[in-house]
C-alpha positions as CSV (number, residue, x, y, z in Angstrom):
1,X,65.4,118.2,-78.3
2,X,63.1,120.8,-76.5
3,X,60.5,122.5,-78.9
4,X,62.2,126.0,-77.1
5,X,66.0,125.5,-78.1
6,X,67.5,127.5,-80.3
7,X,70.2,126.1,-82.3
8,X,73.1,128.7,-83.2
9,X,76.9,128.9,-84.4
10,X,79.3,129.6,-82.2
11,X,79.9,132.7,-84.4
12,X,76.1,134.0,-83.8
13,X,76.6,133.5,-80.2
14,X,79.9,136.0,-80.1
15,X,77.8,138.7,-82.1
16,X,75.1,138.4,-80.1
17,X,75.7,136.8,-76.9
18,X,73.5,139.2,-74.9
19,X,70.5,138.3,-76.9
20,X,70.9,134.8,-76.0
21,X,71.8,134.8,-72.5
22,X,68.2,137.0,-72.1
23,X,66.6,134.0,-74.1
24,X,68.0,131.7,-71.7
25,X,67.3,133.9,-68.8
26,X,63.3,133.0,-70.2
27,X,63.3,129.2,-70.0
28,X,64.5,128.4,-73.3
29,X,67.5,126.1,-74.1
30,X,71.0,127.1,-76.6
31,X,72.6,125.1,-78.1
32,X,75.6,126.1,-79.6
33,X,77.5,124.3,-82.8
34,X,80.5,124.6,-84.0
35,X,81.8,123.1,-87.4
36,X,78.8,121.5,-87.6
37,X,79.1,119.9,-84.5
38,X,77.3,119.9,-81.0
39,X,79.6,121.7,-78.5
40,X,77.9,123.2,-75.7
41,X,74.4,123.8,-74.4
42,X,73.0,126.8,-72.8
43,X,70.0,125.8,-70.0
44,X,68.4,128.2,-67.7
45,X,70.3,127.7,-63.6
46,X,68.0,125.6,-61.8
47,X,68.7,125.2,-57.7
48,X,69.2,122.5,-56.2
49,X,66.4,122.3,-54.3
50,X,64.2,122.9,-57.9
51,X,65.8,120.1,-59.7
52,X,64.9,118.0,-56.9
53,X,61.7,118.8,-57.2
54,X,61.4,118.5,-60.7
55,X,63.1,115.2,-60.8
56,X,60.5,113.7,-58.5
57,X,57.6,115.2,-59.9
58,X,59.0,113.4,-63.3
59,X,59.9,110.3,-61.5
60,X,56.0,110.4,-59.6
61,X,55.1,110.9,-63.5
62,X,56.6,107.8,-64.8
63,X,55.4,106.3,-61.6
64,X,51.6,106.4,-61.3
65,X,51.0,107.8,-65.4
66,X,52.3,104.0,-66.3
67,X,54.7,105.4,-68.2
68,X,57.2,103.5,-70.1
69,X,60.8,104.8,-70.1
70,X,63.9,103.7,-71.7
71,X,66.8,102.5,-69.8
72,X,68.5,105.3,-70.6
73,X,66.0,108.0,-69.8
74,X,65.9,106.1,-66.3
75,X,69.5,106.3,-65.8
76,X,69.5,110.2,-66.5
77,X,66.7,110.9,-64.1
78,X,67.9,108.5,-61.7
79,X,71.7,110.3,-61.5
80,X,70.1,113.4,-61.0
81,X,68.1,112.3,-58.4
82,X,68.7,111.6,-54.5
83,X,65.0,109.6,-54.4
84,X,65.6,106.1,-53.7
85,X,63.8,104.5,-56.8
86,X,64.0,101.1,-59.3
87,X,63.3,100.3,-62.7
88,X,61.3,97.1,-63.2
89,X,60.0,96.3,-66.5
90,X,60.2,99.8,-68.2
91,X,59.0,101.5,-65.3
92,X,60.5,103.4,-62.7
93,X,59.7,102.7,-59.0
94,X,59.6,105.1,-56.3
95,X,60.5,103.8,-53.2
96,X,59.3,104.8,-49.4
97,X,61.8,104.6,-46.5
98,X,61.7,101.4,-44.5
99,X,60.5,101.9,-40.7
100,X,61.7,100.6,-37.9
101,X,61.0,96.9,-37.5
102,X,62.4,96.8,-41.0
103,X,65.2,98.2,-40.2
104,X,66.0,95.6,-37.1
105,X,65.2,92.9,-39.6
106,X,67.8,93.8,-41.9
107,X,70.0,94.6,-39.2
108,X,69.9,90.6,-37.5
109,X,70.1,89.6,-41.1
110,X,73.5,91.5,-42.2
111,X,75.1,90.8,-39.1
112,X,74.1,86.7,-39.2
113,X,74.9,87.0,-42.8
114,X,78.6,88.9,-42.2
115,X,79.5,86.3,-39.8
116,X,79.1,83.7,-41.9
117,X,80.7,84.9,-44.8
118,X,84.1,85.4,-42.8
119,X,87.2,84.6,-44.6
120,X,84.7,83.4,-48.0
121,X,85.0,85.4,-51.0
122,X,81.6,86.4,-51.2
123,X,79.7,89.9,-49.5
124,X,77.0,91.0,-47.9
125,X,75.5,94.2,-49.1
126,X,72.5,95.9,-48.0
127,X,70.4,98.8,-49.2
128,X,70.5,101.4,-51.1
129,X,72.6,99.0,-53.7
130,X,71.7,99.4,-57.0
131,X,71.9,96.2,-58.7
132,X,71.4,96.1,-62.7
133,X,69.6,92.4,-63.1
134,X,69.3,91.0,-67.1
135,X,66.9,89.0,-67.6
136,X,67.3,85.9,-70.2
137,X,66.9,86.7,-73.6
138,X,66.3,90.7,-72.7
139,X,69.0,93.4,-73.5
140,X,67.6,95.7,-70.8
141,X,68.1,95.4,-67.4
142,X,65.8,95.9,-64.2
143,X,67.4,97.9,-61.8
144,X,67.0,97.2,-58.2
145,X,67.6,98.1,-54.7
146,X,67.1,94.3,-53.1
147,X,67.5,94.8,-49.0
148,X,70.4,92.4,-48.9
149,X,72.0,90.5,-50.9
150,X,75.4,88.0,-51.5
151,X,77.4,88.9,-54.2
152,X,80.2,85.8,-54.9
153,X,81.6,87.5,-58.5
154,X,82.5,91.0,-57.4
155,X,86.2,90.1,-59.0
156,X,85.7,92.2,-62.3
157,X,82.5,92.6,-61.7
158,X,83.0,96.8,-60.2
159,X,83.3,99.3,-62.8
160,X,85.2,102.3,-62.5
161,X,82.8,104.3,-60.8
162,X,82.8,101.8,-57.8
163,X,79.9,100.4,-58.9
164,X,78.9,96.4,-58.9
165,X,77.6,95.0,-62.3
166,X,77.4,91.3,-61.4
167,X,74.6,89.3,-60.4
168,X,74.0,88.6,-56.5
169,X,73.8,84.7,-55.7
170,X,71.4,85.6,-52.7
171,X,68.8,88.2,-52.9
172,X,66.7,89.3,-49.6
173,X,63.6,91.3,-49.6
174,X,61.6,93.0,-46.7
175,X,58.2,93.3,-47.4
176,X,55.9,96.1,-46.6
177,X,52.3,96.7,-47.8
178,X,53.9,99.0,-50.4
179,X,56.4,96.3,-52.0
180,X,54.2,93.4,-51.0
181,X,53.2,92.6,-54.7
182,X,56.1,94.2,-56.5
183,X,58.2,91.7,-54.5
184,X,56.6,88.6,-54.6
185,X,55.6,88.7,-58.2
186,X,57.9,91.0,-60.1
187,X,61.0,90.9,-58.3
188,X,61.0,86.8,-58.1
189,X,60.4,86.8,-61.9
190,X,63.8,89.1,-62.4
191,X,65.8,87.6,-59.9
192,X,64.4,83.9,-61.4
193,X,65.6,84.8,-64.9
194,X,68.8,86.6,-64.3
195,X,70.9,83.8,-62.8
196,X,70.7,84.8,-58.8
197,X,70.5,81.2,-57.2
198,X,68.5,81.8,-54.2
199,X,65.7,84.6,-52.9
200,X,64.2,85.1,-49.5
201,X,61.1,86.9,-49.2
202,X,60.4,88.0,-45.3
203,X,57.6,88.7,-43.9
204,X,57.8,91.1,-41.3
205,X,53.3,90.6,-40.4
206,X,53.6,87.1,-40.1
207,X,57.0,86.5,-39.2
208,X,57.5,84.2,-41.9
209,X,60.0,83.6,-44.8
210,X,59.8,82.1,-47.9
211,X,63.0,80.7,-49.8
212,X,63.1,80.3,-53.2
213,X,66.1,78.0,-55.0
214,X,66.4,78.2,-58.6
215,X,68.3,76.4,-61.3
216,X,68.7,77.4,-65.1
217,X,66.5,80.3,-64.3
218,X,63.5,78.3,-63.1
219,X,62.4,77.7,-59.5
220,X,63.9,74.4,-58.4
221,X,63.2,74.2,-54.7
222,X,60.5,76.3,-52.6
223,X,60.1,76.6,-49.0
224,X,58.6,78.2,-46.2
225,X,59.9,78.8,-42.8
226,X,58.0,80.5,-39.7
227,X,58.4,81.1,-35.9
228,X,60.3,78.0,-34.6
229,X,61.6,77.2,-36.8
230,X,65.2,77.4,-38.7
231,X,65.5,78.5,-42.1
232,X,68.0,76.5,-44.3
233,X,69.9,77.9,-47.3
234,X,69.0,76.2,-50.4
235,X,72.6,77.3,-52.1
236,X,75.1,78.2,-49.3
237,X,75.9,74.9,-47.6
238,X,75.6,75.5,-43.6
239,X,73.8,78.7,-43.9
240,X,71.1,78.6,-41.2
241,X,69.2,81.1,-39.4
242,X,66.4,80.4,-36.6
243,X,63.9,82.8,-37.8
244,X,62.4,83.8,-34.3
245,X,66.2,85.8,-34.4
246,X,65.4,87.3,-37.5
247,X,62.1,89.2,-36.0
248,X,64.3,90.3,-32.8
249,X,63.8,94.1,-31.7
């Protein structure tokens, strides 16, 4: 609670609800109790275009201060929040929009990947699509945006707010000189250890791509694919791709 909230009965608000509202109207914070109980809290109106504003300067905050946040303080600036950001290992992630080549990358990927998923119970998703990843052994998840990804357990897996709480088979990630590190390092440690089967990293500078296959959340195959050649699925059996396509603008 905010040093500058004032806790009152719902009694003292009636007799003086003008003397509150002008606190309010300050910058302070009222909440109001009734019974003993929390029942409603009196903040200052903040615009839209202010919250945003604050939320990102928090989110920078967290960001480059190396600050650690709960899962639940990520959650509550991330829903009031329309930055695209993750939270890997306590920490929240700000993420930059992709450019083009990027784009066209994920593009011939979704549409190869589409294709071969017809009439199979698995989907191909593709960012923004938060995905909440635990890790072995860890109570908290990571939360992440990966750039495409197969999701085979979606039945029961969608909560009521539409949103999916499996764990992908196939993650996909983009790399840019922002994310380069993040991805090949962090993210292959989360997606290792919480169950997803298989992760591609692409390489948009060298036109490259490196599969990873794992098995009881440990790597069990590794390969690396460039131009000329055609990339092999380690999990999905007659998934193949001829990278040169994959680089097509």
């Amino acid at each position: 609670m905010s040093d500058t909230t004032k806790v009152i009965t719902a009694t003292e608000l009636k007799t003086n609800l003008g003397k509150y509202i002008d606190y309010v109207a300050e910058g302070h914070e009222v909440l109001i109790t009734k019974n003993g109980k929390k029942i409603i809290r009196i903040t200052p109106y903040v615009t839209e275009i202010e919250r945003y504003y604050m939320v990102r300067e928090n989110a920078l905050d967290y960001q480059y201060g190396g600050k650690k946040v709960s899962y639940e303080e990520f959650m509550e600036i991330y829903e009031k929040s329309e930055l695209r950001m993750e939270y890997i290992n306590g920490e929240i992630v700000l993420l930059a929009s992709p450019d083009t080549f990027h784009q066209d990358i994920s593009g011939n990927m979704y549409i190869h990947l589409r294709s071969y998923l017809k009439d199979r119970k698995c989907k191909v998703f593709y960012a923004p699509f938060d995905v909440h990843f635990y890790k072995k052994g860890l109570n908290t998840p990571d939360v992440m945006q990966p750039d495409l990804l197969i999701a085979c357990d979606l039945d029961g897996t969608v909560n009521e707010k539409g949103r999916y709480m499996g764990t992908p088979t196939l993650c996909i990630e983009i790399l840019s000189k922002s994310t380069r590190t993040k991805d090949m390092v962090d993210k292959l440690n989360t997606y290792m250890l919480s169950g997803v089967k298989e992760f591609w990293i692409v390489d948009p500078q060298k036109h490259s791509v490196l599969v990873y296959g794992f098995k009881d959340c440990d790597i069990d195959e590794y390969n690396s694919y460039k131009a000329g050649d055609t990339l092999t699925s380690y999990f999905f059996e007659g998934l193949k791709l001829a990278v040169n396509e994959i680089f097509e603008v």
